[in-house]
N, C-alpha and C positions, 0 to 999 in steps of 0.2 A: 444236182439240185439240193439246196439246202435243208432240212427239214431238222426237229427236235431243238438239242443245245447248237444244233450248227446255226439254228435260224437266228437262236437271239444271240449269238456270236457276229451273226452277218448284221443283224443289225447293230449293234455299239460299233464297227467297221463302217458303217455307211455312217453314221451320226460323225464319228472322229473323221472320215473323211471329206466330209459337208463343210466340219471345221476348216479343217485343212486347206480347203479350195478357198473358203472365204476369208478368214483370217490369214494363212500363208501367202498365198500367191494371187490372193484378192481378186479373186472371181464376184463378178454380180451373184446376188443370191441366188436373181432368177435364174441365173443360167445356173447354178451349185445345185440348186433344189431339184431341178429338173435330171439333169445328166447322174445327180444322188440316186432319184426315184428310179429312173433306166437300169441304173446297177442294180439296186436289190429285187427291184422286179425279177431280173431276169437269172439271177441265181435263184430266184427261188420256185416254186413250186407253179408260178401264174405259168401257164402257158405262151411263150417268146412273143406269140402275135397277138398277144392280148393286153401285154402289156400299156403299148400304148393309147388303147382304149381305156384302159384303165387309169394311168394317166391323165387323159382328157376329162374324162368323167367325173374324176377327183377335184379335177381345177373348175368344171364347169357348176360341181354338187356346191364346190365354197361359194365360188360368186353367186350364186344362187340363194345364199345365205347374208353375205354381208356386203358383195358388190356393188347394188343400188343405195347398201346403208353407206359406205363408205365415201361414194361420188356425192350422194346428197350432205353427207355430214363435213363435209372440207368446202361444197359451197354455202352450207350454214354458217363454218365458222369464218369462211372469208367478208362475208358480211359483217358477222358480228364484228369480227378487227376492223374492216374500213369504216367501220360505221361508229369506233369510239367504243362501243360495249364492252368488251373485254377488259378494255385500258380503266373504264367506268368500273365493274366489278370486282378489279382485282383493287384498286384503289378503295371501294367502300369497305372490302375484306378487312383491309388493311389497318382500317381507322376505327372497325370495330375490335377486332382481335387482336392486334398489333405487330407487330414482324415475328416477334417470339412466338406468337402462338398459331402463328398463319398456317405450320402444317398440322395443327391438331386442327381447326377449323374445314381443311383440307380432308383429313378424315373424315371428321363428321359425314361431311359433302358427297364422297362418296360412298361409302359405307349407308347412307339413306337412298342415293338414289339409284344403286344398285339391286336393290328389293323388287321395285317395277319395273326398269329396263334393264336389258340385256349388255353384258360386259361390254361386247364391240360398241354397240350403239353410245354407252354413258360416256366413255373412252374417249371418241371420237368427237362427240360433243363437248366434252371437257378440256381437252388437250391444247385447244387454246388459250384457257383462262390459267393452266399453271404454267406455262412457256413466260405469260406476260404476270407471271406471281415473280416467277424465277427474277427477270428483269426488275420486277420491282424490290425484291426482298436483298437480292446480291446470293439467294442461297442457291446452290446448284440443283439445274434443271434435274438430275437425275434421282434427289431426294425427293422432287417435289411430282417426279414421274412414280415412282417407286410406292409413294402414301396412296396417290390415283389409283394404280392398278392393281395394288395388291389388296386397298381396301374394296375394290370392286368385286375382286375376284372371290376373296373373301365371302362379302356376302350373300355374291351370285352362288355360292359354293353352300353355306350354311342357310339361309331364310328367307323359309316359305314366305313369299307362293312366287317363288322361279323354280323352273320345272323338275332339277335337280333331288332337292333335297324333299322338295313335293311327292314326287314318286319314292324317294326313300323314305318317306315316311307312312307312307301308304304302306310298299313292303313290308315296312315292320309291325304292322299294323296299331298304330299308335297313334291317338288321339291329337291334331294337325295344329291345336293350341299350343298345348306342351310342348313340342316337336318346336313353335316357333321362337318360342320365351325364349330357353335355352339352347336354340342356335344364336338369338340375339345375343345373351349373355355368353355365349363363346367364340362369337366374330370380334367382341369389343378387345380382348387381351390378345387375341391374332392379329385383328390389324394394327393393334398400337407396337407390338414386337415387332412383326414383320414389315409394317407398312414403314411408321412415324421412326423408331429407333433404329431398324436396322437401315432405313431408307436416310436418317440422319449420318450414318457411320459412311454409308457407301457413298455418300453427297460430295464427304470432304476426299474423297478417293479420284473421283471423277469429276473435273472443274468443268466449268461451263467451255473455258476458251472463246473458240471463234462459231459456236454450233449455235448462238441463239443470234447471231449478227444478222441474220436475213427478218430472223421473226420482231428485234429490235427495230429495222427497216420499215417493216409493214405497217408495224404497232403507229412508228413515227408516222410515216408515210398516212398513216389511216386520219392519225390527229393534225397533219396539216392540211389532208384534203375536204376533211371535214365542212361543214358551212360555220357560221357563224354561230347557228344554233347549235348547242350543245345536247347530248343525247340524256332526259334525264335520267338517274338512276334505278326508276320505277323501271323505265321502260327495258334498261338492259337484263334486268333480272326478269322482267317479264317473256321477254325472247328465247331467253336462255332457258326457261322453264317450262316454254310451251309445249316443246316434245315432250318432255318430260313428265309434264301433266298430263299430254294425250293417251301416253305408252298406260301410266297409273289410272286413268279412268275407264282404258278397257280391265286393269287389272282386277280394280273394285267393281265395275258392273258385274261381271260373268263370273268373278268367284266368292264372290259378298254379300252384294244385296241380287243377282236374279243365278244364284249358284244353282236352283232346281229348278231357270224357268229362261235357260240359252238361246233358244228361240224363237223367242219373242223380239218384239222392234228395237225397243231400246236397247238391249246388250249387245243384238246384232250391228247398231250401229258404230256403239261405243268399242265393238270387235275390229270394226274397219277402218277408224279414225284413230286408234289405239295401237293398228299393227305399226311393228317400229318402224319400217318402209314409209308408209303412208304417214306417220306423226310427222319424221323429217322432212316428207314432201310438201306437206301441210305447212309446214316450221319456216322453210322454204319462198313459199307464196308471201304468208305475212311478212316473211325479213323482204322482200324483195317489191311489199308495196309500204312496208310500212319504217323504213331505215333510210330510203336515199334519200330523205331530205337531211341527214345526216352525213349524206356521204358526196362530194364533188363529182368523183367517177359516174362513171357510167355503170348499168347494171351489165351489159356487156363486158366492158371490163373487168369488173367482178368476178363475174364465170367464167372470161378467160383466166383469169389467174387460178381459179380452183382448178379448173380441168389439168393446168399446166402440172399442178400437183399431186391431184390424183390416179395420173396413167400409174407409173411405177409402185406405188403403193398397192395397186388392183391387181399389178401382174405380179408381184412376190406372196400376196395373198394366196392369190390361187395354185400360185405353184405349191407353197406352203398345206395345201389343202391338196394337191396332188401327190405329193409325197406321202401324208399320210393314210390318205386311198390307197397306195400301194402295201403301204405296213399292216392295214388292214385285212386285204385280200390277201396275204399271204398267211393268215391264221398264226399270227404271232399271239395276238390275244388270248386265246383259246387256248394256247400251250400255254401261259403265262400261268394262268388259273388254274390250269390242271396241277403245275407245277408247284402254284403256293398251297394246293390242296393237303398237299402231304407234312409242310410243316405243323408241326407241335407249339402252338403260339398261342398266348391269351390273346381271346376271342375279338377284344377293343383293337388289339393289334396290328391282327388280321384282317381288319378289315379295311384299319387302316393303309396296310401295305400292298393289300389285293386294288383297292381304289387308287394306289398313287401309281402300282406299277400301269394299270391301264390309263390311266393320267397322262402317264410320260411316253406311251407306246399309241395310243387310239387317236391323239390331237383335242381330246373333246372331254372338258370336266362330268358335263353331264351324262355321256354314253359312260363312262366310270362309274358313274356314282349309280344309274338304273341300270349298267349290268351286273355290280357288285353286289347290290340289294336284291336283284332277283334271286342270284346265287346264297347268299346268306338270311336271307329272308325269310325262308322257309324252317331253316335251321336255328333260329332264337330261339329258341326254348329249348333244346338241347345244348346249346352252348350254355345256357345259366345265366346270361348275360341281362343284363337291363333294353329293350325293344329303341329307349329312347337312346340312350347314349351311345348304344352300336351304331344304330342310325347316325349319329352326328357323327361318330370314327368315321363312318365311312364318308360321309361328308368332307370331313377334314382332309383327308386322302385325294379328293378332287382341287386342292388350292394350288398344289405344290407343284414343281419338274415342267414347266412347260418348256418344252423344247422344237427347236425350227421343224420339225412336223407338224405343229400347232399352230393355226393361221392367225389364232393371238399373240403367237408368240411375235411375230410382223409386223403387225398393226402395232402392239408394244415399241417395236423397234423402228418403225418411221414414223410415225407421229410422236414419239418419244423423242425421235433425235438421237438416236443410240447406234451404235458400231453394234456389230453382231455379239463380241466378248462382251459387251456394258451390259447388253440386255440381259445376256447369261449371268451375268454379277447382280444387276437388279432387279428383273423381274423372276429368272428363273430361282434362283438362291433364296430371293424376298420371300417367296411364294411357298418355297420348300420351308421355309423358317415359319411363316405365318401356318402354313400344316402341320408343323410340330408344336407350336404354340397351342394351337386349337387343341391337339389328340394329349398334351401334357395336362391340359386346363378340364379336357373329360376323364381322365384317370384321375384327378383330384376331385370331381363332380360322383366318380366312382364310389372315391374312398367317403365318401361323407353321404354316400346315395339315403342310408336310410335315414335322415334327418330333412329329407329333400321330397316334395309335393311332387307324384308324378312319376317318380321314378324307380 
């Protein structure tokens, strides 16, 4: 059985042979991820027949998580394209900002509306409207994948109040304003590096080809089944916002205006109509009474074509989310931290590199980032460090290395339209650069700290 340097030996062996299966000899993920997780399981320390428990458990914890978001957010966005919306949006993008500027706009985009929703969720609901940017601009799908997700991630990773950097800000016990200015001020030069420039470089690397033909298809298909009536463009951006607003209205009731008063009616219900599940089911209903006069098909049809879509997306998810239940239960984490305990590193560092190694090992930015802050949170003031800008290290440290134990790293790569090596080039790479962008831009926040409100 594995255990110490052999663990995380065995593990970089089970990553490079995940590769191997899927890139070599191009195995389904689902089945790579799965027969991966069976390997290190069982060299390691979980006991043989627990394994597969473990396993299941894994796959049943993610869907549990993003499964219902997932199904609901492919028959939102199959609506939106039969119904003209998308092709309306990216068009009005278009004629404001102009082809040049379409992926700073992009940014913007996400980078705001990752504040109140959750990465999967923004992702998922977005990924149709850059597919039909891609088609319209000629610029490749994978720069326009690459601004999306890493500006998401981004500021899922730096700015309160997502639960991340929330709870790292509390650990350090640092006033949750401050805490938010300058995680703003340090998501904007990560995403524009990681997202817009590096997602520009990787663009011209990786062409569209033949990977947007079907969604070209659709977009078509959508504008000639159309009615006569056209969808106007109030309405599409009002579709496309509904979740979005419902997610942000639970966000402001319970942590703004009734932050010392939860249970009472109103928060409670802006809690229920706000949780992301429910905003998309909600999202859902309206698209499905309020679009097919826009649309020829049938609402039947509709939903068969999303389901057709969603199975395989739902089963690499969770496999993806079982694999990393396994890397978990073998206390790879645990050593990992012990092990960076004993380096000799400035403090911003460290916290950076204890954040990104559980980043790349746990699947989940935010168990990084609140178990990083647990661990060093107590320790700020002996390290000598500023409360505020260790907090954002350690933030920083949650952007980067997402790797196929990560069930975003999936969702990245089928709704992206990405080969397993693309997503590695662009989301995992984009994300590691926009983490170094961020942790570069707080050592210059460092060096200037005493001229700085706050810090």
């Amino acid at each position: 059985m594995l255990t110490g340097n052999g663990l995380i030996l065995g593990f970089v062996v089970a990553l490079i042979l995940l590769f191997v299966l899927i890139i070599k000899f191009k195995w389904d993920a689902f089945i790579a991820l799965l027969v991966t997780a069976i390997g290190i399981g069982l060299v390691s320390t979980i006991p043989s027949r627990e394994v597969p428990t473990v396993i299941a458990e894994g796959f049943g914890a993610t869907l549990t998580g993003v499964g219902i978001l997932i199904g609901l957010g492919i028959i939102f966005g199959q609506f939106l394209a039969a119904s003209g919306a998308i092709e309306k949006i990216a068009s009005s993008m278009l004629r404001v900002f102009g082809v040049k500027n379409s992926p700073y706009a992009l940014a913007a985009t996400s980078t705001t509306v990752a504040i109140p929703v959750f990465f999967d969720a923004a992702f998922i609901i977005l990924n149709k409207l850059v597919q039909s940017l891609s088609l319209k601009t000629k610029i490749s799908l994978a720069t326009f994948v690459a601004i999306l997700a890493i500006g998401l991630i981004v500021s899922h990773s730096l700015i309160i109040p997502t639960p991340g950097p929330l709870v790292v800000a509390d650990q350090m016990n640092t006033d949750i304003g401050v805490f938010f200015l300058y995680g703003l001020l340090v998501a904007i030069p990560a995403t524009l590096v990681g997202g817009v420039m590096y997602g520009k470089f990787i663009g011209k690397r990786i062409p569209n080809g033949t990977r947007l033909d079907d969604a070209e298809e659709e977009i078509e298909a959508g504008a000639e089944t159309t009615s006569s009536k056209e969808i106007p463009t109030w309405l599409a951006y009002a579709t496309l916002a509904l979740p979005i607003v419902l997610i942000l209205s639970n966000t402001v009731m319970n942590n703004v205006v009734f932050r010392d008063n939860q249970d009472a009616l109103l928060p409670s219900i802006f809690a229920t109509i706000g949780d992301k599940n429910m905003a998309l089911l909600i999202s859902v209903i309206v698209a499905m009474f309020v679009l097919p006069k826009y649309i020829k098909e049938s609402n039947a049809t509709v939903f068969k074509q999303a389901f057709e879509a969603s199975g395989m997306v739902v089963l690499i998810t969770g496999a993806g989310g079982a694999f990393g239940r396994v890397v978990q239960e073998t206390g790879l984490g645990d050593l990992l931290i012990n092990l960076m305990q004993g380096f000799n590193m400035p403090a911003l560092l460290l916290g950076f590199v204890f954040a990104q190694i559980l980043r790349a090992s746990l699947d989940s930015a935010t168990v990084a980032l609140v178990t990083t802050a647990s661990i060093l949170g107590p320790m700020v003031v002996e390290l000598g460090v500023s409360p505020v800008l260790l907090g954002l290290a350690i933030c920083a440290g949650g952007i980067g290395l997402s790797l196929p134990n990560d069930s975003g790293f999936w969702v990245v790569s089928k709704f992206g339209r990405l080969t397993v090596s693309e997503t590695l080039r662009v989301w995992s790479i984009g994300g590691f650069i926009a983490g170094l962008t961020a942790l570069t831009f707080i050592f210059l926040l460092s060096a200037i700290s005493g001229f700085l409100p706050g810090l």
